[in-house]
C-alpha positions in Angstrom: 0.3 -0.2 51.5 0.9 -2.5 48.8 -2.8 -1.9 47.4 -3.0 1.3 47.6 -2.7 3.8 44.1 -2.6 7.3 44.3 -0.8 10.5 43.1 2.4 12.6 43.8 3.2 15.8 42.7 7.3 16.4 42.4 8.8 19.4 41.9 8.3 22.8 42.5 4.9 24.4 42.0 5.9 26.3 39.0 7.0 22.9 37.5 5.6 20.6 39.2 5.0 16.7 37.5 2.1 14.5 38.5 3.1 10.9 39.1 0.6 8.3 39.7 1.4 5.2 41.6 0.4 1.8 41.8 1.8 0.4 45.7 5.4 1.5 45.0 5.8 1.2 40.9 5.3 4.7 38.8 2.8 3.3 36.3 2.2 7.8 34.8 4.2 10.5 35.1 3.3 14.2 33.5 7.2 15.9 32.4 7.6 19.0 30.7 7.5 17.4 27.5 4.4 15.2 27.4 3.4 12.3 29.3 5.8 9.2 30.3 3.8 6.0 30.6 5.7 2.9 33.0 4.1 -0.3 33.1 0.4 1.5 31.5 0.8 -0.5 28.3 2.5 -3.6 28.3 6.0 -3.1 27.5 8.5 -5.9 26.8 11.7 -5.3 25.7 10.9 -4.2 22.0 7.4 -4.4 22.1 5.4 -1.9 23.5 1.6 -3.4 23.3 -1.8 -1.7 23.9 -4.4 -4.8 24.5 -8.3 -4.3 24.7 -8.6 -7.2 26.6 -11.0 -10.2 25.7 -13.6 -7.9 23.8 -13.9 -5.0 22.1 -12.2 -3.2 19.8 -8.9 -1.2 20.1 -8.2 1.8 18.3 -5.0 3.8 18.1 -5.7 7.7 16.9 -3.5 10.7 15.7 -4.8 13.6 15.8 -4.0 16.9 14.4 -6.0 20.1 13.5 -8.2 19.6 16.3 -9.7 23.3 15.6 -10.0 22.9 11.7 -8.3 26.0 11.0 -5.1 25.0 9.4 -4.7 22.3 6.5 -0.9 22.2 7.1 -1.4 20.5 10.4 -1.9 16.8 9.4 -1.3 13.3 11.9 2.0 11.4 10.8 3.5 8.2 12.0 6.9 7.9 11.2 9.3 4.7 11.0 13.2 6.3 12.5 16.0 4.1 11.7 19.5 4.2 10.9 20.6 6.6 13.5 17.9 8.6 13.6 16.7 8.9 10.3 13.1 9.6 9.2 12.7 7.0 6.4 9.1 6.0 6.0 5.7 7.4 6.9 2.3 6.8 6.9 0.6 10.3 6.9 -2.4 12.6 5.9 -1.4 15.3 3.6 -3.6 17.6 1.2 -6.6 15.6 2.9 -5.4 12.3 1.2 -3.7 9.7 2.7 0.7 9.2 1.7 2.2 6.1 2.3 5.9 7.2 1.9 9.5 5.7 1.5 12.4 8.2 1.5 15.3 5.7 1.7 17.5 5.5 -2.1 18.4 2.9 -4.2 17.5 -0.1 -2.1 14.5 1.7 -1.3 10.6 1.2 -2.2 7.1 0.1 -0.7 6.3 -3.7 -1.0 2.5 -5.3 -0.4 2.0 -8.6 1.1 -0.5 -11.0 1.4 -1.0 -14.5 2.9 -3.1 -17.4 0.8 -3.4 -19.6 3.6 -2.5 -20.3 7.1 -1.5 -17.4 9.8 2.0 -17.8 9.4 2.3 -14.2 10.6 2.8 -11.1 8.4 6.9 -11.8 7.8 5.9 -15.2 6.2 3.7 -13.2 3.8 4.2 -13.6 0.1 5.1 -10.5 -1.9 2.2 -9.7 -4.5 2.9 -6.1 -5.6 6.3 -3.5 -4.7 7.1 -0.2 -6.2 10.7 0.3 -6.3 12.4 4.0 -5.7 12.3 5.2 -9.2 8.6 4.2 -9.6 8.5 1.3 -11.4 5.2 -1.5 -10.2 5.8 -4.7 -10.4 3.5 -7.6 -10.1 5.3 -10.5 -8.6 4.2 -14.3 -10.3 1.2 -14.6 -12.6 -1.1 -11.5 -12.7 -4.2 -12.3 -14.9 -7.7 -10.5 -14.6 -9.2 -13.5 -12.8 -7.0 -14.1 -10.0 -4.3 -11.3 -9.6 -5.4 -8.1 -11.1 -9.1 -6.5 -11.9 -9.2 -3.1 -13.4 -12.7 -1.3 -13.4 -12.7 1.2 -16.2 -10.1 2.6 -18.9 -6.9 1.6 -18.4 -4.2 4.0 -20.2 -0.1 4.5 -20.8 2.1 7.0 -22.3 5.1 4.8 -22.6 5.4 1.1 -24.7 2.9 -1.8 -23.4 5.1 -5.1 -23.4 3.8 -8.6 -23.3 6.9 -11.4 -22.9 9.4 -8.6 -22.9 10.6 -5.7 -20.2 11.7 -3.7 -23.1 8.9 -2.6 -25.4 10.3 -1.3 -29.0 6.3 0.0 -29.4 3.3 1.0 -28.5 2.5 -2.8 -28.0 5.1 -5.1 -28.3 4.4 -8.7 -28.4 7.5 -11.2 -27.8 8.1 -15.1 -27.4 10.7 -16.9 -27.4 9.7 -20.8 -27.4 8.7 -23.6 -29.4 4.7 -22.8 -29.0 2.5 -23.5 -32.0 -0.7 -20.9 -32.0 -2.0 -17.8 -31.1 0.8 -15.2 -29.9 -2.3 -12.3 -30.1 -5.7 -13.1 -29.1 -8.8 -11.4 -30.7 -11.8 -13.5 -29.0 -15.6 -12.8 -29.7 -18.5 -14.4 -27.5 -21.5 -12.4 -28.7 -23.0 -11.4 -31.7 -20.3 -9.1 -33.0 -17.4 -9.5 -35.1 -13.6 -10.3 -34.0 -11.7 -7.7 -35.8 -8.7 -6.0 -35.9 -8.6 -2.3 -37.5 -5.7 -0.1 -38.7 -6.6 3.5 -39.0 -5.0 7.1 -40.7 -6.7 9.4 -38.3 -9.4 11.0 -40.8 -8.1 10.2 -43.7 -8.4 5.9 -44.2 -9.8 2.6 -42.3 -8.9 -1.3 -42.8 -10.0 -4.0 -40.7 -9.7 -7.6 -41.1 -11.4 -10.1 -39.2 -14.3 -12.7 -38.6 -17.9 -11.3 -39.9 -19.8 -13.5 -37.4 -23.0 -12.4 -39.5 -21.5 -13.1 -42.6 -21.8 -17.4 -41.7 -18.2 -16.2 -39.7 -16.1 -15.3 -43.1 -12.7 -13.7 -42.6 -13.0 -10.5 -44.4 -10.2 -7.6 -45.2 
């Protein structure tokens, strides 16, 4: 009957696979391999969409290591492309979480965000991308109040570079306009003193600056 659901077992009893019914449409069938799902998430054409109705929450989980007994058995979900290619995944590994990008010199992980609106996420502006080689960058301005807050030391081994991608020093200050003032900034609010210090490690110390206690003389 057209209401009716129920199960049917093909095959032979060795290998038998469960197929569950709704009226005449396969909605579940067990194979061999795993479990083929018709119709028991919404499917169309590309899109293949679990829903959790009108309330609630919905959850997707991969699971791995289900007895705890083996590290090397970690959850992945992997993006296949270009003929079958495994070029991106988002997976545990080590007990910390990889986002990963294995595709070359066009290659790299971009993060998006939205400022306004629900444009949907391929409207999304492009605040932050890591390119193949390693390199961040920081799209439009990045200041401490509105793009960028760092809690704690922040540290380099290469050249620091402000106005210029190609640092000659350990911080290399460039302009290249007609602006009259300050191209480095030493700012004081409290009590102290805005100074700058050169130093021979154990040998010899300079500083020059503003000796706010000293009715805010400039001192060498």
């Amino acid at each position: 009957q057209n209401d009716e659901k129920y199960l049917f077992c093909n095959g032979a009893s060795t290998a038998r696979n469960v197929e569950l019914y709704q009226a005449t449409t396969k909605r579940l069938e067990t194979t061999s391999t795993g479990v083929a799902v018709t119709g028991g998430l919404v499917a169309t054409g590309n899109e293949h969409k679990f829903t959790a109705g009108t309330s609630g929450d919905l959850s997707l989980i991969l699971e791995a290591d289900t007895d705890n007994n083996l590290e090397s058995d970690n959850p992945k979900l992997i993006f296949r492309q270009d003929g079958g290619l495994d070029e991106a995944a988002i997976f545990l590994g080590n007990n910390k979480l990889n986002i990963a990008s294995s595709i070359g010199s066009t290659g790299g992980i971009d993060f998006r965000t939205q400022s306004s609106g629900s444009g949907g996420f391929e409207t999304s502006t492009l605040r932050m991308s890591i390119s193949n080689t390693g390199q961040i960058d920081f799209e439009g301005n990045v200041d401490c109040n509105a793009g960028l807050d760092v809690t704690g030391n922040t540290t380099t081994t290469q050249f620091f570079g402000a106005g210029t991608t190609s640092p000659a020093v350990n911080f290399h200050s460039f302009a290249d306009n007609t602006h009259i003032g300050h191209q480095i900034r030493i700012s004081q609010s409290g009590t102290g003193d805005a100074v700058l210090g050169w130093e021979l490690t154990g040998t010899r110390a300079w500083s020059a600056g503003i000796d706010n206690s000293d009715s805010n003389r400039w001192k060498l």
